[in-house]
N, C-alpha and C positions, 0 to 999 in steps of 0.2 A: 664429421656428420654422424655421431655415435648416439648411443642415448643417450650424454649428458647432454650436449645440443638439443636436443629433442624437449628433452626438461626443460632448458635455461627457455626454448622458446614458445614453450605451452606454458611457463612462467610468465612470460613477460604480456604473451596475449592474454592470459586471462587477468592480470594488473592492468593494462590496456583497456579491457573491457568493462573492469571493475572502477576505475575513474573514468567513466562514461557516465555509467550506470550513477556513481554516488562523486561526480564532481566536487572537486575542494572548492569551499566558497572562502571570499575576501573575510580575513576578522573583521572590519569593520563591520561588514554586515550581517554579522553572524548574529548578534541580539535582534536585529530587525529580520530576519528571517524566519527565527525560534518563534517569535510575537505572532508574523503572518502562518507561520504552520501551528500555533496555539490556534486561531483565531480558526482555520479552515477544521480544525480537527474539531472546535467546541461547535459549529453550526452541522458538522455535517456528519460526524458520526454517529449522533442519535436517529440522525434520519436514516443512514443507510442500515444500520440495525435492528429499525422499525422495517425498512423495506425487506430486509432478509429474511426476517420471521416472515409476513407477508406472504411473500415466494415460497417461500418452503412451506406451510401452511396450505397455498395451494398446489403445489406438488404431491403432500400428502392427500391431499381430496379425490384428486387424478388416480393414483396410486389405490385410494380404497374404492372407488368406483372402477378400477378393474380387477378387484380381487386380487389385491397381493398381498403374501401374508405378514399378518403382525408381525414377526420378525424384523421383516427389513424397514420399520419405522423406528427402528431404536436410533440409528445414527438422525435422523430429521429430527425426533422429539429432542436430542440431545442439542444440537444446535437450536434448536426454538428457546428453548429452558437460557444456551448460552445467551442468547441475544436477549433476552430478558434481564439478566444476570448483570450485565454489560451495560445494559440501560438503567437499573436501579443504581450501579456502581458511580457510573456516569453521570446522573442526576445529581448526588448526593456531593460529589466533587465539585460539578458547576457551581452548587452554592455557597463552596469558600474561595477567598482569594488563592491563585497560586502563586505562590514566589517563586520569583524568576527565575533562581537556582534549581527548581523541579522541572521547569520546564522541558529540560531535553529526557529528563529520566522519562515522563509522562509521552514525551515522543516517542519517543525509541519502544515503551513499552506497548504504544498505539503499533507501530512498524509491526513490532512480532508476534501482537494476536491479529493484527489484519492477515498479514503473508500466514502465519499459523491455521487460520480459520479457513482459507480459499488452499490451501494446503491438503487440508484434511477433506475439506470436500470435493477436490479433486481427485484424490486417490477414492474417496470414499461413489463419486459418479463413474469413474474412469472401471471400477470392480463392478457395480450394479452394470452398466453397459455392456461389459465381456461376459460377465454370466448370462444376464437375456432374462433374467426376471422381473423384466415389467415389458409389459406391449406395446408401450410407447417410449423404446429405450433412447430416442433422440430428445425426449421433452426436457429430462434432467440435464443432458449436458447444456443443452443451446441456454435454458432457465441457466444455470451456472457460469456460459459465456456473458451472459446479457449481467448476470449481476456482477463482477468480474470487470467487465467494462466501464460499467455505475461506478463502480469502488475507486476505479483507477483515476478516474475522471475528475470524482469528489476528489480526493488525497492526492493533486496533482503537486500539492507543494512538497507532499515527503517521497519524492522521486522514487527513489532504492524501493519502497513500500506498494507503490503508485504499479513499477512495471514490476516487482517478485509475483504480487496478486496477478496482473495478466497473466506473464509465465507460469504459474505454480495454479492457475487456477483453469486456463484454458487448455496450454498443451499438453498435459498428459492425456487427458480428455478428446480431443482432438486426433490425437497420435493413436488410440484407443481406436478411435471410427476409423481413421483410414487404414489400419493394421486387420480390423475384427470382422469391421460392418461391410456391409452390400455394398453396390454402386453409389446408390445415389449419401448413403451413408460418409464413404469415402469424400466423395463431393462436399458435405457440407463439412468436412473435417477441414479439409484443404482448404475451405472459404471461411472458419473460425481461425485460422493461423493466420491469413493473411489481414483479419478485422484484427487479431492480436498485434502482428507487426506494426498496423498502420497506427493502432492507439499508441505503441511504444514510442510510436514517431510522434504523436500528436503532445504526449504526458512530456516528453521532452523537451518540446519546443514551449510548454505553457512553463514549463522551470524556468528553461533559458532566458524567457522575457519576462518573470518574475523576478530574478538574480538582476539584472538587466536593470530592471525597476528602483529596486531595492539601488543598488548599487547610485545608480542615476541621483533616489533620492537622497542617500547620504551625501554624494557632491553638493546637490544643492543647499542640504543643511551644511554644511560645513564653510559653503560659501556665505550663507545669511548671517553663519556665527563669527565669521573670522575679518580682522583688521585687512584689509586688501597691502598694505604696505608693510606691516611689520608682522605677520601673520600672528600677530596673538588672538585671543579672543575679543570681540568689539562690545561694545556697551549691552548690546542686549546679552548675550550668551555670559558677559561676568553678572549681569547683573541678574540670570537666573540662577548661576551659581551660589549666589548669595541669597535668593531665594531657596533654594533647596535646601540651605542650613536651618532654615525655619521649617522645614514643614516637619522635621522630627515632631515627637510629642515634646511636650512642655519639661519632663522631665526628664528627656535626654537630647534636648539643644545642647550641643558645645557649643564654648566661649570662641569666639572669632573675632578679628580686629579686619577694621578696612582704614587701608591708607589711601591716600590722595595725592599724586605728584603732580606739578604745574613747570613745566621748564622757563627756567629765568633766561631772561637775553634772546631768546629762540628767536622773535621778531624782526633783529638785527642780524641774524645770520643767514633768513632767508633775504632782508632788504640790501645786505650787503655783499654775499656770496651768493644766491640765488636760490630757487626754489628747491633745488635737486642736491644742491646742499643740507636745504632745511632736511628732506625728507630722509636724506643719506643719515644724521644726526638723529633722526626719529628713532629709523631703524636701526644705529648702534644701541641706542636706550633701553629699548624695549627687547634686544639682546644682552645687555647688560642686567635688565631688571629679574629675564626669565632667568638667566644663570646666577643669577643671588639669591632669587626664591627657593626655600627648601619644597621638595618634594610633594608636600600637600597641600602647599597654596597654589594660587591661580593667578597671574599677573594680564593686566588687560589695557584696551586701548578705547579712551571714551568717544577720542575725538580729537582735533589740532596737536597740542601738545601735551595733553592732559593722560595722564596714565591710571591707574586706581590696580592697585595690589588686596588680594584678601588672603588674609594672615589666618588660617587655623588653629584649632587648640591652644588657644592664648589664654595663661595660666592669669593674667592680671596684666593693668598697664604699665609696668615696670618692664615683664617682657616685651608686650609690645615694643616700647620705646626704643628698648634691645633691639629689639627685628626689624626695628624702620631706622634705625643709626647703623646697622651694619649691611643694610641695602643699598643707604646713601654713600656709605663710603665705599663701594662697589662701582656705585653709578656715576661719582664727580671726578673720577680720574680725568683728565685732559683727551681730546677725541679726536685722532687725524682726518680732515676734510678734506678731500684734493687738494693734499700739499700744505695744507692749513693747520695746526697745531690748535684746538679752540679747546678752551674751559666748558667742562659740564658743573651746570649747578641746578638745582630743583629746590623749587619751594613746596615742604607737605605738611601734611595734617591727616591726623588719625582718631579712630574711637574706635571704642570695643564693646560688643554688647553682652551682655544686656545691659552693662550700666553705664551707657551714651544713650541707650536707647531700644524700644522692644519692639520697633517693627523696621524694616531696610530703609524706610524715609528719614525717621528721625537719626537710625547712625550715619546715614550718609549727609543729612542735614549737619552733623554736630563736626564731621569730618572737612565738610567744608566749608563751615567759620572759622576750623583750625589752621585750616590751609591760608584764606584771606589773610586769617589775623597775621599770621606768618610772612604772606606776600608786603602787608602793609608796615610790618615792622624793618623792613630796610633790608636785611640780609638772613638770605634761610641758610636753616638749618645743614642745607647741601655747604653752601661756600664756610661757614664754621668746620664742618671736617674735613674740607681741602686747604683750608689754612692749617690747621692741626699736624693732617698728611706732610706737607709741604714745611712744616719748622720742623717735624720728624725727620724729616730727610735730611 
C-alpha cells in the first residue's frame, strides 16, 4: 500500500476515465462516424462561431455601459477578430471537396481550437470574476456557461471535444464563484456544476446512441450486401463493385475482367441428394472460389448456382484466361457431400473491358454469351482441367 500502489492506481482510474470519455469505436464504423462528425462539424460550427462573436459583442456593450476600462477589452476583441478568422477559414474550405484521408486531421484540429478557445476563455472569465472589475461579475461567467452548453450540444458527435469545452469552460469558472463570490454567488456556481454534470450525461448518451446507430446501420448494409448462404457479396454489392471501376476518370480506368460461373449437374445433386446437399456444394464453391481469388478481386454470388468473379488489373486477355484457368482448376477438384464423394465442374465465360465493352451492361452482356456458348458446347471448360488433373495423377 506504498506509493507505487498509489500510482499504478491513480494510473488505472484516470485510463478508466479516459476510455469513458473518448470510447474505442468498432473499425467498421470508424469511416461512418468521421462522415457523421464531418457532417455536424460543417453545419454547425459556423453557426456557433457566428453566435460567439454575437455574445461577446454584447458583453462588451454591457462592459462599456458600465465604464470599464479599455484595457480589459483586449481579450473580447481578440476572440471577436478569432471567430471571424475561423469563419473566413471555414468558408473557404466548405467550398472544396475534402478527401477522406483529411478528414480526421480537420477533426481533431476542430477538437483543439474548440477545447483551446472555452479554455482560454475560462481562465480569461474565471480572472475578470476574482479581481471584481466589472459590476456585473456574474454576466460573463453564466454568458460563458450558456455558450459552453451550445458548443457541447452542437459537437455532440466529437464526444472528448463536446465534454473538455463543458469542463474547461464552466468549471474553473464555477469553482471561482463558489471559492471568491458571495452567497448567492456560491449558489449559482454550484448550480453551473451541476447543469455541467447533467450536459456531461446528456453529450454522452447522444454518442452512445449514435455509435448505436452507426453500428446498427453497418449491420443492415452488410446484410443487404451479402449472400445469406455462402456469405460472399450478392449481386447487388459485386455489381457496385464493378461500378466503382468506372467511375474513375476516363484516363485512369484500370483494365478488369468479369468472369461468369454456371455450376454443371447442380440440378441433380439437389434432385438426388436433396436441398441441403445442393446448398452444402454451394457453399464449398464459393469457399473455393474466395480462396483462389488473389487479393484484389472480388468474388460473388448472383443467385441459384451462378457465381460472377471480377478480375482486377488485367494486363490483356491472355492474362485473363490465365486467372479463370487457374480458378477453375482450384474449384473442380471432387467435393465431399455427407459421405458423397461428387465432381465439381462449372461452365464460364469472361470479358474484359474496355475491349468487350465500355459500360457493365455490354461486359457483362459479352461474358454471358461466353458462358451460354460454353454451356451449349457439351463440356466446360471446368471438366477439361479435371480430366487434365486426373491423367496427371
Amino acid at each position: 500500500m506504498g506509493k507505487p500502489y498509489l500510482i499504478a492506481k491513480i494510473h488505472f482510474q484516470a485510463a478508466r476515465l479516459w476510455r469513458w470519455i473518448a470510447p474505442p469505436v468498432p473499425q467498421s464504423i470508424i469511416g461512418p462516424l468521421h462522415s457523421a462528425q464531418l457532417q455536424n462539424v460543417r453545419t454547425q460550427v459556423p453557426m456557433l462561431l457566428a453566435v460567439a462573436a454575437l455574445n461577446t459583442c454584447i458583453v462588451m456593450a454591457v462592459c462599456w455601459s458600465n465604464g470599464l476600462p479599455l484595457a480589459n477589452y483586449a481579450w473580447m476583441s481578440g476572440l471577436i477578430l478569432y471567430c471571424f478568422a475561423r469563419l473566413t477559414v471555414w468558408r473557404r474550405l466548405l467550398q472544396k471537396p475534402i478527401p477522406l484521408e483529411k478528414v480526421p486531421l480537420i477533426i481533431k484540429a476542430n477538437v483543439g481550437l474548440s477545447v483551446g478557445m472555452m479554455g482560454f476563455l475560462g481562465i480569461a472569465a474565471s480572472v475578470t470574476y476574482v479581481a471584481g472589475t466589472f459590476a456585473y461579475e456574474t454576466l460573463i461567467p453564466v454568458s460563458l456557461a450558456f455558450g459552453a452548453t451550445a458548443i457541447a450540444h452542437c459537437l455532440y458527435t466529437l464526444r472528448p471535444a463536446a465534454i473538455g469545452v463543458l469542463v474547461i469552460g464552466i468549471t474553473p469558472v464555477a469553482l471561482s464563484m463558489i471559492f471568491a463570490g458571495e452567497f448567492n454567488a456560491k449558489m449559482l456556481g454550484v448550480s453551473m456544476l451541476s447543469v455541467e454534470a447533467l450536459m456531461i450525461r446528456f453529450v454522452a448518451a447522444q454518442y452512445d446512441r449514435l455509435i448505436e446507430g452507426l453500428f446498427l446501420e453497418q449491420q443492415i448494409r452488410e446484410l443487404a450486401d451479402t449472400d445469406p448462404l455462402t456469405s460472399l457479396p450478392n449481386r447487388r454489392a459485386i455489381m457496385a463493385s464493378i461500378e466503382a471501376e468506372l467511375e474513375c476518370g476516363a484516363d485512369q480506368r484500370p483494365r478488369f475482367g468479369i468472369a461468369l460461373l454456371d455450376l454443371d449437374g447442380f440440378k441433380q445433386v439437389n434432385d438426388s441428394l436433396g436441398h441441403h446437399a445442393g446448398d452444402l456444394m454451394l457453399l464449398g464453391v464459393g469457399g473455393r472460389l474466395a480462396d483462389a481469388a488473389e487479393a484484389q478481386d472480388s468474388v460473388g454470388r448472383l443467385g441459384g448456382d451462378e457465381f460472377i468473379v471480377l478480375f482486377r488489373n488485367v494486363a490483356d486477355k491472355a492474362e485473363l484466361s490465365a486467372r479463370t484457368t487457374s480458378m477453375l482448376a482450384a474449384l473442380c477438384r471432387p467435393i465431399d457431400l455427407d459421405g458423397n464423394r461428387l465432381p465439381v465442374a462449372a461452365s464460364l465465360g469472361y470479358a474484359l473491358y474496355p475491349e468487350d465493352g465500355e459500360t457493365v451492361r455490354e461486359v457483362m452482356h459479352v461474358a454471358d454469351a461466353a458462358l451460354y456458348a460454353e454451356k451449349r458446347a457439351g463440356k466446360s471448360r471446368a471438366q477439361a482441367v479435371a480430366s487434365n488433373q486426373q491423367q496427371a495423377a
